[in-house]
N, CA, C and O of each residue as an XYZ file, in Angstrom:
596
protein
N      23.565   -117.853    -76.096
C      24.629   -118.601    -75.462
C      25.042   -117.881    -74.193
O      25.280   -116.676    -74.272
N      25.159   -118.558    -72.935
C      25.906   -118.122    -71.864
C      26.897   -117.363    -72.065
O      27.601   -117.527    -73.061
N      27.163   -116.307    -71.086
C      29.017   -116.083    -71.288
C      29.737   -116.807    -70.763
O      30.916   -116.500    -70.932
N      29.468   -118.197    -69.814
C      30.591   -118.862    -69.841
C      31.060   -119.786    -70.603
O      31.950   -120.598    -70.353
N      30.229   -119.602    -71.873
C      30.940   -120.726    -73.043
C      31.642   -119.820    -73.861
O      32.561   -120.212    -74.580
N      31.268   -118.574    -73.813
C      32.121   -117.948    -74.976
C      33.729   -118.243    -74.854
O      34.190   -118.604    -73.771
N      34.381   -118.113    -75.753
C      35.354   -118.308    -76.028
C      36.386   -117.175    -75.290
O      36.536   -116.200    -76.025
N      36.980   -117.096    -74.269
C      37.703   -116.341    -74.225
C      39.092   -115.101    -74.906
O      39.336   -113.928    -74.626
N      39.726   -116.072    -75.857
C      40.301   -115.689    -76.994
C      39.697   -114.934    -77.943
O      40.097   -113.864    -78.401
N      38.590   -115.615    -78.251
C      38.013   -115.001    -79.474
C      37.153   -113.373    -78.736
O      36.937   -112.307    -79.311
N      36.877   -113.735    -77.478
C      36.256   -112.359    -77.099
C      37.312   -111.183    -76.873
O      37.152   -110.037    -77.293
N      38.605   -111.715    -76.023
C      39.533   -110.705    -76.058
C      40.203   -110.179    -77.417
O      40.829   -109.123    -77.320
N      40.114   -111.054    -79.198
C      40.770   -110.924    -80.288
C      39.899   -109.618    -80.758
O      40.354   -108.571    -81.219
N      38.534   -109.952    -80.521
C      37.382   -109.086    -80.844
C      37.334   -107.603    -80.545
O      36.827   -106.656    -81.146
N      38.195   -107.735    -79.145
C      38.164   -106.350    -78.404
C      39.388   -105.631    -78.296
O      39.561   -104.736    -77.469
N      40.539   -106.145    -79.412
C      42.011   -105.930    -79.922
C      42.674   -106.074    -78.311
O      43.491   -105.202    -78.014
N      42.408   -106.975    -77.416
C      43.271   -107.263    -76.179
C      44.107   -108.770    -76.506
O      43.687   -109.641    -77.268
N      45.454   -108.824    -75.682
C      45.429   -110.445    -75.518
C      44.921   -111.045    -74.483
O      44.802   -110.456    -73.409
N      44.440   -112.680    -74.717
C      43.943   -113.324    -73.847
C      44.739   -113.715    -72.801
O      45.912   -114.076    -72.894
N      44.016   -113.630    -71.709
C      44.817   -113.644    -70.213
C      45.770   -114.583    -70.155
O      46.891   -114.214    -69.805
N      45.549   -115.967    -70.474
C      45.962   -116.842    -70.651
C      46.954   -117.148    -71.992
O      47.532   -118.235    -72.012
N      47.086   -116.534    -72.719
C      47.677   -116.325    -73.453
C      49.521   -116.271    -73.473
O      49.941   -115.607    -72.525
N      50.477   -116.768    -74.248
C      51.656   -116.388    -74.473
C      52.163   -115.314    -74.485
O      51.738   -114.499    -75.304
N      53.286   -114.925    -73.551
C      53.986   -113.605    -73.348
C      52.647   -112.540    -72.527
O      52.857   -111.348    -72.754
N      51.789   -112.713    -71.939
C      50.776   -111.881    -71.135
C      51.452   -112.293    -69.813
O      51.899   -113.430    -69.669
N      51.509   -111.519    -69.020
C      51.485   -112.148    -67.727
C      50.320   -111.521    -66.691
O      49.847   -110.387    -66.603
N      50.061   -112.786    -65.930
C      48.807   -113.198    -65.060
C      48.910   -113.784    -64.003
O      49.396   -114.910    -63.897
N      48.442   -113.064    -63.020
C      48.140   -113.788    -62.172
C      47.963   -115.050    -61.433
O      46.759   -115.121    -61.191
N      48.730   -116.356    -60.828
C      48.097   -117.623    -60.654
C      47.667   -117.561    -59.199
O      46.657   -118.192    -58.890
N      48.153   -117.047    -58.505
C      47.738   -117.238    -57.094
C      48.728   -116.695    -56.459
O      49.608   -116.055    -57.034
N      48.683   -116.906    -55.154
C      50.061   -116.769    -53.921
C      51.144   -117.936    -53.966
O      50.801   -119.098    -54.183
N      52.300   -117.615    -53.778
C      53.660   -118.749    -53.934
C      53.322   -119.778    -52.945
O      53.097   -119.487    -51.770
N      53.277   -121.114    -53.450
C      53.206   -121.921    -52.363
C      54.780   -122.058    -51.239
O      55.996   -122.057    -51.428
N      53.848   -122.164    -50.054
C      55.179   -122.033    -49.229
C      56.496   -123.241    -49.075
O      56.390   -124.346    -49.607
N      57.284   -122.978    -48.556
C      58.338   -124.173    -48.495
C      58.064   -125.054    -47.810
O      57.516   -124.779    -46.742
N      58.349   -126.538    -48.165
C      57.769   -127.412    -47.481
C      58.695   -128.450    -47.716
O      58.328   -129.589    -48.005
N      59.981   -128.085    -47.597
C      60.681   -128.962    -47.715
C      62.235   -128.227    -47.979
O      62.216   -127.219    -48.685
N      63.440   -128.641    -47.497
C      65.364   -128.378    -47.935
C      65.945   -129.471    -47.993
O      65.267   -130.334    -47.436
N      67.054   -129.923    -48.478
C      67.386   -130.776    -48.797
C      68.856   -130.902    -49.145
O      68.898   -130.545    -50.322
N      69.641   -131.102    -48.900
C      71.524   -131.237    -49.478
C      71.402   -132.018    -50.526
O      71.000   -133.083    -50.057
N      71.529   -132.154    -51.903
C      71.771   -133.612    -52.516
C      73.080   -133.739    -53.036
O      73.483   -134.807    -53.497
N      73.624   -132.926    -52.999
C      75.093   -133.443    -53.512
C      76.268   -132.466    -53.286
O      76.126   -131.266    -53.049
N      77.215   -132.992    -53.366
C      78.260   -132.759    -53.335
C      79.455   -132.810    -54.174
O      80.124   -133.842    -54.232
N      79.861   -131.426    -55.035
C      80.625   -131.427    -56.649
C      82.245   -131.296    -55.922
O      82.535   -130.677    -54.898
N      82.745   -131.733    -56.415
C      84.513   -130.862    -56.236
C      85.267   -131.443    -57.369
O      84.837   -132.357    -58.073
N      86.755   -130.694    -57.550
C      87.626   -131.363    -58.873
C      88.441   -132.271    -58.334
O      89.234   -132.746    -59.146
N      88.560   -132.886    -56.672
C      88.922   -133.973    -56.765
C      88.571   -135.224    -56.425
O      89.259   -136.229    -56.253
N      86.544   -134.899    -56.293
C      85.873   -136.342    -56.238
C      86.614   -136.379    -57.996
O      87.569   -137.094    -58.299
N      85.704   -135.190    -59.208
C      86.345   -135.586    -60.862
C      87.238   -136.206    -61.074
O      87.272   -137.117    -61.900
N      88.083   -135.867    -60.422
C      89.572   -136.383    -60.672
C      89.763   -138.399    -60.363
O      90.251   -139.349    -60.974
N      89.436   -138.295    -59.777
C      89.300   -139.678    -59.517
C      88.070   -140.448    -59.675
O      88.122   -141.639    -59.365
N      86.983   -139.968    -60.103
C      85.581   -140.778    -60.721
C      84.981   -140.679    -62.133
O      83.974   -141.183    -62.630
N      86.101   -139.718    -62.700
C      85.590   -138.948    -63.976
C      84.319   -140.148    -64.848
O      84.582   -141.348    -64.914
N      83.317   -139.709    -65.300
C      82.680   -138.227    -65.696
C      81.984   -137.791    -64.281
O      81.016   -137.031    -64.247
N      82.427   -138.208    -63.428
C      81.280   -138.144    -62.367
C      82.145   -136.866    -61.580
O      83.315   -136.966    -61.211
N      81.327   -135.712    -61.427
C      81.576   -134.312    -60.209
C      81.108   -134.806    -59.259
O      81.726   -134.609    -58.213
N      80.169   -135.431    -59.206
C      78.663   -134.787    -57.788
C      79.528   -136.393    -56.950
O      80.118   -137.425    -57.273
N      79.066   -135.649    -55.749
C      78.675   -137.136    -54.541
C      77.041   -137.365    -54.417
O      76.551   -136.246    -54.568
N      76.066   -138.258    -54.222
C      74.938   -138.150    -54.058
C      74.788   -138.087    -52.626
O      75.166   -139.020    -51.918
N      74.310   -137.140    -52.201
C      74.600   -136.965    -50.238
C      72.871   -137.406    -49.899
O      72.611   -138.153    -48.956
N      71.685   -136.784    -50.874
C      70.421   -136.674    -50.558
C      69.969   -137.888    -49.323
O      68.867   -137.798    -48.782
N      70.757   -138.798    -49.027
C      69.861   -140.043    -48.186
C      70.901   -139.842    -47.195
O      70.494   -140.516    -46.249
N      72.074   -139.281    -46.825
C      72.804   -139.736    -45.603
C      73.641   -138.318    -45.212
O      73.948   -137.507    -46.085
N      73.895   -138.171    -44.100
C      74.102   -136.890    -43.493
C      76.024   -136.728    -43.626
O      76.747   -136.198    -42.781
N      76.415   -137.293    -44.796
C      77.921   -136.890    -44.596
C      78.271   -137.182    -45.971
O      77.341   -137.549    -46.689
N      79.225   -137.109    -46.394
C      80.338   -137.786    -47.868
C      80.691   -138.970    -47.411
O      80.932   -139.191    -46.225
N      80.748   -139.871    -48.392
C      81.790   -140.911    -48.380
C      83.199   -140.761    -48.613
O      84.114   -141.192    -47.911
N      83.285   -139.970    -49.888
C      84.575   -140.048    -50.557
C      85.204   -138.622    -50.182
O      84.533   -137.688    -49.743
N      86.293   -138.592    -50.366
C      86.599   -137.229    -50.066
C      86.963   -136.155    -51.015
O      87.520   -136.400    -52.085
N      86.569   -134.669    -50.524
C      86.270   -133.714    -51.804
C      87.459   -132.879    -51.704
O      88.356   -133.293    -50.969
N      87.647   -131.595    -52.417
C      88.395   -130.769    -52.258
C      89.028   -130.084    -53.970
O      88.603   -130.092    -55.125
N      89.859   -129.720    -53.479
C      90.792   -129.275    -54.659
C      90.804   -127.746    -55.375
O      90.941   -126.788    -54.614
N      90.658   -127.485    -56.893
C      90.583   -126.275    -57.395
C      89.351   -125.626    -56.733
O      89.210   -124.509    -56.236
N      88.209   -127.015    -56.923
C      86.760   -125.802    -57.023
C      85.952   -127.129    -55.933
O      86.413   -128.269    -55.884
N      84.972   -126.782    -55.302
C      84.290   -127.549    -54.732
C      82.703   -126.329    -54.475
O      82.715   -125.133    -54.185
N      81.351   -127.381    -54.763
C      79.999   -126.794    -54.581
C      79.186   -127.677    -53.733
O      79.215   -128.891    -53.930
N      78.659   -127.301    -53.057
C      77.052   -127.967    -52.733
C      76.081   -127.641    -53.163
O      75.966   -126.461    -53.497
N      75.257   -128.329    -53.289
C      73.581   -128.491    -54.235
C      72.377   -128.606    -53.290
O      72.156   -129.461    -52.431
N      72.004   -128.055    -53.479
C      70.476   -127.786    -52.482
C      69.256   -128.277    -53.246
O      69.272   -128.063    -54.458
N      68.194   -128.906    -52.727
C      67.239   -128.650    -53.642
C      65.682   -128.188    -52.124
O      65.448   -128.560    -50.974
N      65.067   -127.252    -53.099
C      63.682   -126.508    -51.679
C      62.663   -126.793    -52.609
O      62.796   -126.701    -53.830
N      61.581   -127.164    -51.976
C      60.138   -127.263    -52.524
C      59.437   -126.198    -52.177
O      59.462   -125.974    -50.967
N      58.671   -125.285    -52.976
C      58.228   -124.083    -52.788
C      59.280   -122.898    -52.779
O      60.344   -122.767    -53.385
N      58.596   -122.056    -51.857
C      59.150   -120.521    -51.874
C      59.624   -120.521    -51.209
O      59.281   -121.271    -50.295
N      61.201   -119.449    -50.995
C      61.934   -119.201    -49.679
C      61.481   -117.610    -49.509
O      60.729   -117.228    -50.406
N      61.808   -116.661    -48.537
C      61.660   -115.821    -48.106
C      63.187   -115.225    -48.158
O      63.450   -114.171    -48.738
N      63.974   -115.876    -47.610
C      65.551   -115.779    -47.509
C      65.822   -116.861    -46.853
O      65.312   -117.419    -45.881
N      66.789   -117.091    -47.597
C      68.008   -118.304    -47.186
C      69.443   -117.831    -46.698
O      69.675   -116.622    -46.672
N      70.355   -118.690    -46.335
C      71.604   -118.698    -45.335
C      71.807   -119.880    -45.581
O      70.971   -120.784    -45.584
N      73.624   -119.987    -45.940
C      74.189   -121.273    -46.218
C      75.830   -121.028    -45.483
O      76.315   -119.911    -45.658
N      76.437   -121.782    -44.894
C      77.626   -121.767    -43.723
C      78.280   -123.183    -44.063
O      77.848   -124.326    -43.912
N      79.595   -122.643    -44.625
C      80.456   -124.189    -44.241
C      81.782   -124.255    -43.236
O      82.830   -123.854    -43.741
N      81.823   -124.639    -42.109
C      82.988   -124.680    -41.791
C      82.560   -123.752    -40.642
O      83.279   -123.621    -39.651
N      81.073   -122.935    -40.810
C      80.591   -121.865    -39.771
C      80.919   -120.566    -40.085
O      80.782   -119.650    -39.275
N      81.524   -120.354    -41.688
C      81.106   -119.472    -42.500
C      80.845   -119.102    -43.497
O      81.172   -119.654    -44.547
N      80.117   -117.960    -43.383
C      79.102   -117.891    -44.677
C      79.414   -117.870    -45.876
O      80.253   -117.050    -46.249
N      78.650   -119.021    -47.044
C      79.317   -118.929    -48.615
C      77.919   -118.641    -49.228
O      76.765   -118.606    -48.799
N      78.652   -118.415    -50.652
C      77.832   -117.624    -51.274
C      77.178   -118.375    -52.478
O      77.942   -119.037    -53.182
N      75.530   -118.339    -52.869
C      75.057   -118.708    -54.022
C      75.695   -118.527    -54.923
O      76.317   -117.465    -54.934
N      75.816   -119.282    -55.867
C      76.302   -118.665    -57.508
C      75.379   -119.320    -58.428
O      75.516   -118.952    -59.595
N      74.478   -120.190    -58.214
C      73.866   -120.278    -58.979
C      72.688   -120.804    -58.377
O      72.684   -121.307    -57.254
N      71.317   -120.655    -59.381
C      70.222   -121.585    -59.199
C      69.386   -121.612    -60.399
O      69.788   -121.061    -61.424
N      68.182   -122.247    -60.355
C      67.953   -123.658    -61.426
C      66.220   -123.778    -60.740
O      65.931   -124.387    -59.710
N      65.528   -123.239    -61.377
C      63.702   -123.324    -60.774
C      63.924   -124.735    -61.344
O      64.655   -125.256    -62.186
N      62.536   -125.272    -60.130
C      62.372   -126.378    -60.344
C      60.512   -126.791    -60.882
O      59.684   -126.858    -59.974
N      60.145   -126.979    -62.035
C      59.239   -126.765    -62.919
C      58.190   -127.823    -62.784
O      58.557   -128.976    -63.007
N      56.427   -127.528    -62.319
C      56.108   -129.091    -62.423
C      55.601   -129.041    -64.039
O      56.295   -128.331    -64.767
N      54.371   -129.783    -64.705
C      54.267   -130.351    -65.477
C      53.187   -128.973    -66.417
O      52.960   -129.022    -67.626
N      52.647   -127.795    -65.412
C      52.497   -127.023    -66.145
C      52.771   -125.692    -66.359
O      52.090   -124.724    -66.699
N      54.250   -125.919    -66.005
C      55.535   -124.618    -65.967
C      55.160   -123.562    -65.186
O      55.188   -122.372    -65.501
N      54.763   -124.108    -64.027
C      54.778   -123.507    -63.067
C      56.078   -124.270    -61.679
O      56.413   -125.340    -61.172
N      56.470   -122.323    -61.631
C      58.052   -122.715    -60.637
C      57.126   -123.333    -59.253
O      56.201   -122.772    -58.665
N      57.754   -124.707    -58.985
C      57.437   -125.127    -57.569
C      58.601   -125.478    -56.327
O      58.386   -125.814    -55.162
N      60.341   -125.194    -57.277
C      60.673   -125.485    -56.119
C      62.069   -124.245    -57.068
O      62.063   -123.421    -57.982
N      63.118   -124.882    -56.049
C      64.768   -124.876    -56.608
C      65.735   -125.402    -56.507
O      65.842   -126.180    -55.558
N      67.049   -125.197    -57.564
C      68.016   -125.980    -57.055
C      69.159   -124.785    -56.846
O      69.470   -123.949    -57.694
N      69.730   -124.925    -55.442
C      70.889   -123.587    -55.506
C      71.964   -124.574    -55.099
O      72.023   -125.620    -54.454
N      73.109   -123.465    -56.023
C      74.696   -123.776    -55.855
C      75.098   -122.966    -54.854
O      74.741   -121.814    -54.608
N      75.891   -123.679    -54.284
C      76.879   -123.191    -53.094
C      78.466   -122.902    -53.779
O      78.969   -123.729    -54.539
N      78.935   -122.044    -53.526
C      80.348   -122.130    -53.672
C      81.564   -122.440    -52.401
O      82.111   -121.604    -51.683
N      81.729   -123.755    -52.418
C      82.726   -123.419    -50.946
C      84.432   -124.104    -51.367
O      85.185   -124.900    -50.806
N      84.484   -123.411    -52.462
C      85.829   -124.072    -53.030
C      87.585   -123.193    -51.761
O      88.800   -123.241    -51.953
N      86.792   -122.582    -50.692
C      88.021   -122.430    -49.631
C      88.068   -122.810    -48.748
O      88.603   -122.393    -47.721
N      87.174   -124.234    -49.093
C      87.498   -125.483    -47.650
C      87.811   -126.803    -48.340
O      87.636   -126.997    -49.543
N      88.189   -127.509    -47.653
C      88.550   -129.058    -48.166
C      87.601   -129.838    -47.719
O      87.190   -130.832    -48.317
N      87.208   -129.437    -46.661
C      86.682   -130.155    -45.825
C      85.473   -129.348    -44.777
O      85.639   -128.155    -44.526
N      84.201   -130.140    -44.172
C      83.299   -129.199    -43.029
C      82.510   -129.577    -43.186
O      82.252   -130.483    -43.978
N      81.533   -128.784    -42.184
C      80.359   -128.713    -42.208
C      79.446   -128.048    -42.954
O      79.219   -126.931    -42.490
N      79.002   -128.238    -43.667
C      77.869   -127.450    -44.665
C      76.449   -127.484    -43.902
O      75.910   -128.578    -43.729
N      75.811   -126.251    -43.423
C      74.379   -125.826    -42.998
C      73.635   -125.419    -43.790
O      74.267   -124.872    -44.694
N      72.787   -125.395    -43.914
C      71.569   -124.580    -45.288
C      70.344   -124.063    -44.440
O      69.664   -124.998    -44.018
N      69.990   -123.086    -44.163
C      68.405   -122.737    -43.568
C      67.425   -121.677    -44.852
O      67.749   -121.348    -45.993
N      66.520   -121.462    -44.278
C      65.449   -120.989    -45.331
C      64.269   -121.108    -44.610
O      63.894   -122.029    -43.885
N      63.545   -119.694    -45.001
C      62.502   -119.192    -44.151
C      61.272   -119.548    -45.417
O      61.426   -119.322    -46.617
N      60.375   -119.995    -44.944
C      59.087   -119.794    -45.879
C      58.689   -118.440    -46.088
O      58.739   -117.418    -45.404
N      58.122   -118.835    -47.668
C      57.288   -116.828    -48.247
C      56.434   -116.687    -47.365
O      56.652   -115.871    -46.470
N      55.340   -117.378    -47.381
C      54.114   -117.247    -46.754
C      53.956   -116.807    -45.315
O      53.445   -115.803    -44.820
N      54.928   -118.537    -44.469
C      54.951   -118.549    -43.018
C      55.565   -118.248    -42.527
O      55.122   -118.100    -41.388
N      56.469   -117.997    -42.598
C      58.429   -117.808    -42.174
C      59.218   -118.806    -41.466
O      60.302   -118.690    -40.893
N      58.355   -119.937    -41.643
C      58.396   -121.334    -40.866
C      59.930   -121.470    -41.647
O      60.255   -121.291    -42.821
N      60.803   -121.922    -40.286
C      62.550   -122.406    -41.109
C      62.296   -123.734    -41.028
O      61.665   -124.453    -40.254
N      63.162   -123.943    -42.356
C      63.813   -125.608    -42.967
C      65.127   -125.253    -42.858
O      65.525   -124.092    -42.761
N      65.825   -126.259    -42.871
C      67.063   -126.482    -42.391
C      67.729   -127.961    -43.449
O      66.830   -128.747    -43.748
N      68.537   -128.179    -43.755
C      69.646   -129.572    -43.908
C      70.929   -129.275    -43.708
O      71.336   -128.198    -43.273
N      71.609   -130.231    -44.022
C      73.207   -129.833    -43.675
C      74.021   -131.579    -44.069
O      73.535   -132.709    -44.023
N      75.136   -131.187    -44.365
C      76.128   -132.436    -44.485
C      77.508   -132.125    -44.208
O      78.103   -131.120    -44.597
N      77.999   -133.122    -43.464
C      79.316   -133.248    -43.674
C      80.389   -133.612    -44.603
O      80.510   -134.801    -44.900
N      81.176   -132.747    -45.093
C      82.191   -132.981    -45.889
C      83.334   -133.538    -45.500
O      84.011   -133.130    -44.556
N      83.651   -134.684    -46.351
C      84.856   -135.364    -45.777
C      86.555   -134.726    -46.427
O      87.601   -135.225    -46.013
């Protein structure tokens, strides 16, 4: 028999290793694909909640501003990037806020292909929100941004 039919598993079980491919091993897949895409999609605060309950978010992803207006205790923006960043920068109002959270974005064989990051800008009511981000690979910048009403 060839060695490329042998069984991989069974050759690494044979030789007391785990298989590369295997659970809890980690391996190699390639280089991070680069960014190829930024995006704003929404917009959270406690007083869109307050007045839309169960609903936080604004959906911003198709239009460059809010409709409704945000503000109150806590207010976030939502990003979503396809691929890898290098470093990112996020500005509301024309200054700088800070991640607090993010959220890989997974395709179908759990491999990370993008993300989703939280913004915290609960010390404005109101502005401009910027987002930039450099590619891993290229250092090529993406950019979005929305206005907050």
């Amino acid at each position: 028999m060839s060695e490329l039919h042998v069984n991989r598993e069974a050759r690494a079980a044979a030789a007391g290793r785990v298989a590369e491919g295997a659970e809890g091993r980690v391996h190699q897949l390639g280089p991070a694909p680069n960014l190829s895409s930024i995006h704003v999609i929404a917009v959270c605060s406690a007083d869109f909640y307050a007045t839309y309950a169960p609903y936080d978010c604004e959906d911003v992803s198709t239009s460059g501003s809010t409709v409704f207006n945000h503000g109150g205790a806590w207010m976030e923006v939502i990003t979503q990037e396809m691929g890898y960043r290098a470093y990112g920068s996020a500005t509301m109002a024309g200054n700088s806020v800070s991640e607090i959270h993010n959220q890989g974005i997974l395709n179908v064989y759990n491999e990370y292909i993008g993300w989703y990051r939280w913004f915290d800008v609960s010390a404005y009511s109101s502005g401009y929100f910027y987002y930039s981000a450099a590619s891993i690979n290229t250092y090529a910048v993406y950019s979005d941004s929305v206005t907050v009403l």
